[in-house]
Each structure stands twice: as C-alpha cells, then as structure tokens.
C-alpha positions as CSV (number, residue, x, y, z in Angstrom):
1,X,-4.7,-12.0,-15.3
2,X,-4.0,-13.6,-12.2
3,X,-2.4,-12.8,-8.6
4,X,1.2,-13.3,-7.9
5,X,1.8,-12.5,-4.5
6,X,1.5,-11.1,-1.5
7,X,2.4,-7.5,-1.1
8,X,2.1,-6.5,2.2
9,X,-0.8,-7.3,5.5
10,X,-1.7,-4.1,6.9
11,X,-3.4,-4.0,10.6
12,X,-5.1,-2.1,13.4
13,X,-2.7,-1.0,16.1
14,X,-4.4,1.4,18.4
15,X,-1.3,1.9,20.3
16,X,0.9,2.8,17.7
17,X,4.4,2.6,19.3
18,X,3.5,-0.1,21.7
19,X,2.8,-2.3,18.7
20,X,5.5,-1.1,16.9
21,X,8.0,-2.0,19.9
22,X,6.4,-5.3,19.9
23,X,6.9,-5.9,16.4
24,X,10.4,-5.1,16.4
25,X,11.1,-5.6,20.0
26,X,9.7,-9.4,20.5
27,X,9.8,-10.4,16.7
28,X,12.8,-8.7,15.1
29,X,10.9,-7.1,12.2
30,X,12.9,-3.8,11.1
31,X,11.3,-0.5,11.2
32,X,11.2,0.8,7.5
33,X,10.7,4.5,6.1
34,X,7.2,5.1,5.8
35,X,5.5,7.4,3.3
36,X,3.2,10.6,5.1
37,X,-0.3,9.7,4.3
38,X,-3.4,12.4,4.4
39,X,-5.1,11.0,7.4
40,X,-3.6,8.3,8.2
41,X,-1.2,7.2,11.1
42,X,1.1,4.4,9.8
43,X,4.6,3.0,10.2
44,X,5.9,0.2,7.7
45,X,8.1,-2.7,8.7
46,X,10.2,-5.4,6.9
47,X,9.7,-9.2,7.5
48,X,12.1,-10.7,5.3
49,X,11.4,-9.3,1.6
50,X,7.8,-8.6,2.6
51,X,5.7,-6.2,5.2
52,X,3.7,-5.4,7.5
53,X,2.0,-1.5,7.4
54,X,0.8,-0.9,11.6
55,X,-1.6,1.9,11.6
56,X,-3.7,3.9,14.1
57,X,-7.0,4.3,13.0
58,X,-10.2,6.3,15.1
59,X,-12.8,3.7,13.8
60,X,-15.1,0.7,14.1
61,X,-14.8,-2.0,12.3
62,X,-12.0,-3.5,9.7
63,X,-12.9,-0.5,7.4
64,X,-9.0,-0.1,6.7
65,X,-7.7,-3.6,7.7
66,X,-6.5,-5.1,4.1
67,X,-4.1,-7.3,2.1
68,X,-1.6,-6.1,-0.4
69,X,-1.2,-8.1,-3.5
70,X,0.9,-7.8,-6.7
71,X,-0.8,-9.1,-9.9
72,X,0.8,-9.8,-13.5
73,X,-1.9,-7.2,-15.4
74,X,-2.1,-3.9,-13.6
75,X,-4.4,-2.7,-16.4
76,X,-6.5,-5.8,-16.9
77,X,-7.5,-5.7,-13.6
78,X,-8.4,-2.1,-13.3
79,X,-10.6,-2.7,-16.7
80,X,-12.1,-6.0,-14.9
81,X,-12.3,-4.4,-11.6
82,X,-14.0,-1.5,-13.0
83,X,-16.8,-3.6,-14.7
84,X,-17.6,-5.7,-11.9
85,X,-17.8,-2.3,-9.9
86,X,-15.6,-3.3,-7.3
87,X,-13.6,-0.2,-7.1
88,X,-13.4,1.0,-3.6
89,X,-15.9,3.8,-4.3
90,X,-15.5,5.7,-1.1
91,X,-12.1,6.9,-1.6
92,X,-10.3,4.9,1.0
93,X,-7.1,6.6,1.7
94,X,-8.2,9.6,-0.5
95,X,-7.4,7.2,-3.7
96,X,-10.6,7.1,-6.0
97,X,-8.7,5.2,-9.0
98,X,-5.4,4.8,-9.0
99,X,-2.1,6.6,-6.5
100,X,1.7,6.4,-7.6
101,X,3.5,7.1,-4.8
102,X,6.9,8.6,-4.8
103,X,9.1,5.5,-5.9
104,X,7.0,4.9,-9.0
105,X,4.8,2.1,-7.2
106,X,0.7,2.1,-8.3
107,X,-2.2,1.8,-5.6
108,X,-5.6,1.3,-6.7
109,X,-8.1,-0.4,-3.8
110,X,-11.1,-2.9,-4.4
111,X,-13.5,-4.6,-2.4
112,X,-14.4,-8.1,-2.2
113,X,-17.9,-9.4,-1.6
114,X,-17.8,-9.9,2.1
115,X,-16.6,-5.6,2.0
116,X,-13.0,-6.7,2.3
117,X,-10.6,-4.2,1.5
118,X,-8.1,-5.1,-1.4
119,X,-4.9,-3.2,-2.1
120,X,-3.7,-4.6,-5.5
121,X,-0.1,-2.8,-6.3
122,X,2.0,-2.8,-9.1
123,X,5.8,-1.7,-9.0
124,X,6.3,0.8,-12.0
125,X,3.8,3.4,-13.2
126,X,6.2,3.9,-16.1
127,X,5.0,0.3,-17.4
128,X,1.5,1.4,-17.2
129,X,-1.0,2.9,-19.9
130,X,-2.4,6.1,-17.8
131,X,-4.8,6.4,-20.5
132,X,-6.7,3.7,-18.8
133,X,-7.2,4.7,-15.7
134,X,-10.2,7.1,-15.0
135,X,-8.3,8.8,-12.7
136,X,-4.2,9.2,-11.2
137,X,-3.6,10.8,-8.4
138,X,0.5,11.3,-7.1
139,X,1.0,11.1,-3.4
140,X,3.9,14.1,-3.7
141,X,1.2,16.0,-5.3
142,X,-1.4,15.5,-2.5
143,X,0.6,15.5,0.0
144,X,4.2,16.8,-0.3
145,X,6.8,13.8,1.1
146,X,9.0,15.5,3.6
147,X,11.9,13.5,5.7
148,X,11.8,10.1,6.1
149,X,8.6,9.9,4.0
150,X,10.8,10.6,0.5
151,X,12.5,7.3,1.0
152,X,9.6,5.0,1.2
153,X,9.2,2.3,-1.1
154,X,6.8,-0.2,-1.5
155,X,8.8,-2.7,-3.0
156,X,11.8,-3.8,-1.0
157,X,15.1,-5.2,-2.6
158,X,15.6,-8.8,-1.2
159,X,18.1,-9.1,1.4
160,X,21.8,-8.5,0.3
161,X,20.5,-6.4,-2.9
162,X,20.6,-3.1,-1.3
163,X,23.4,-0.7,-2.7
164,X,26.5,-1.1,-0.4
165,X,26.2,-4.5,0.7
C-alpha cells in the first residue's frame, strides 16, 4: 500500500467569511458545495482539481488542522492502521472508523506520531469490503444533507469534465 496523492489541506479560519472572501476574493479559488457536518463550521473550495476545506473551529491548538490523502488500498490501510493503533480514537468529526458521505466517498482519520491529524479518503465505498471495517457510519444517516449540502463531493471532476461543458 502506498499514498497517491493529495486530497485536500484543511485549515483554521476563525473568521469564516473573511477568509473565505480572501480565498476567493485575492486568489481566485471557487467556492464549492459543502457537505453539513455535526459540529463543524466548514466551506469547501476548488484550486484547480484539488481543495482547500476553511473551517471555524472554538479551540486550541491544531486539534482539527489536517491533510487529505488518497491511497491505492483503502482496506489495507484500515487493517495496518488498525494494528499500529493509529486510528483517531477520539472520534474526530464524530467518525470512530470509517464515514461515506453522500457521493459514495470514504473517511476514516489517523494520527501520526507528532498527534497529526490524517484524513485518508477513498472515492467509492461500493469498491470497498464493509466487512472490514469495525465500524461505518453514513453522513445522511447522522446528519440528514439538506440544500447545498446534497451536492457535495469530495472528489472533483478535472476541469472541462463536468456534464455540460
């Protein structure tokens, strides 16, 4: 198993809009729908094929702060992750093993040794064993998507892709 990529950099923004205006605003990132998380104050938006989560958080530290990453064994990970008992064990964002959120995309977090917060991702949970996983939890389930929430999605079509282009 090994990395592939880059998913996505999420950061601190403690003034939500004003970062958001300065992201799009001053850099020319585009503002993206945004899935409704439990707890969590977020907006999603595109740089190129990748991008960048901005989210208001009430806390110390860089408890949240986190990279995205895609990896070419969803399941081999888990299963090594789980061994070396670097599953994030407190839950962060409300996932204990694994989320699929509403486009079919798989969360599961991890820690590195420093306490780094790792979001490794995988696109399709209909590629995936469930039978693996100690535990799948479904974003819709937890929290019902509403609005521009139901058209989130983790993984962006490259530029020109989109339908209708």
């Amino acid at each position: 198993m090994r990395a592939i990529r880059f998913n996505h950099v999420s950061i601190s923004a403690p003034d939500l809009e004003a970062s958001l205006r300065f992201y799009t605003e001053v850099l020319g990132l585009e503002r993206i729908p945004t899935p409704d998380f439990p707890g969590v104050d977020v907006r999603w938006v595109r740089i190129g094929d990748q991008q960048l989560h901005l989210f208001k958080r009430d806390v110390e530290g860089p408890v949240y702060h986190h990279i995205g990453i895609d990896v070419d064994d969803f399941e081999a990970t888990y299963l090594k992750a789980k061994e070396l008992g670097v599953l994030e064990p407190d839950g962060t964002f409300g996932v204990t093993s694994i989320r699929v959120l509403l486009d079919g995309a798989v969360q599961m977090y991890l820690r590195d040794p420093a306490g780094n917060l790792v979001e490794v991702c995988w696109p399709d949970v209909t590629t995936l064993d469930l039978s693996v996983f100690d535990k799948v939890q479904v974003l819709d389930e937890d929290r019902p998507q509403q609005g521009e929430a139901r058209a989130a999605r983790l993984y962006m079509e490259p530029r020109g892709a989109e339908v209708g282009s």
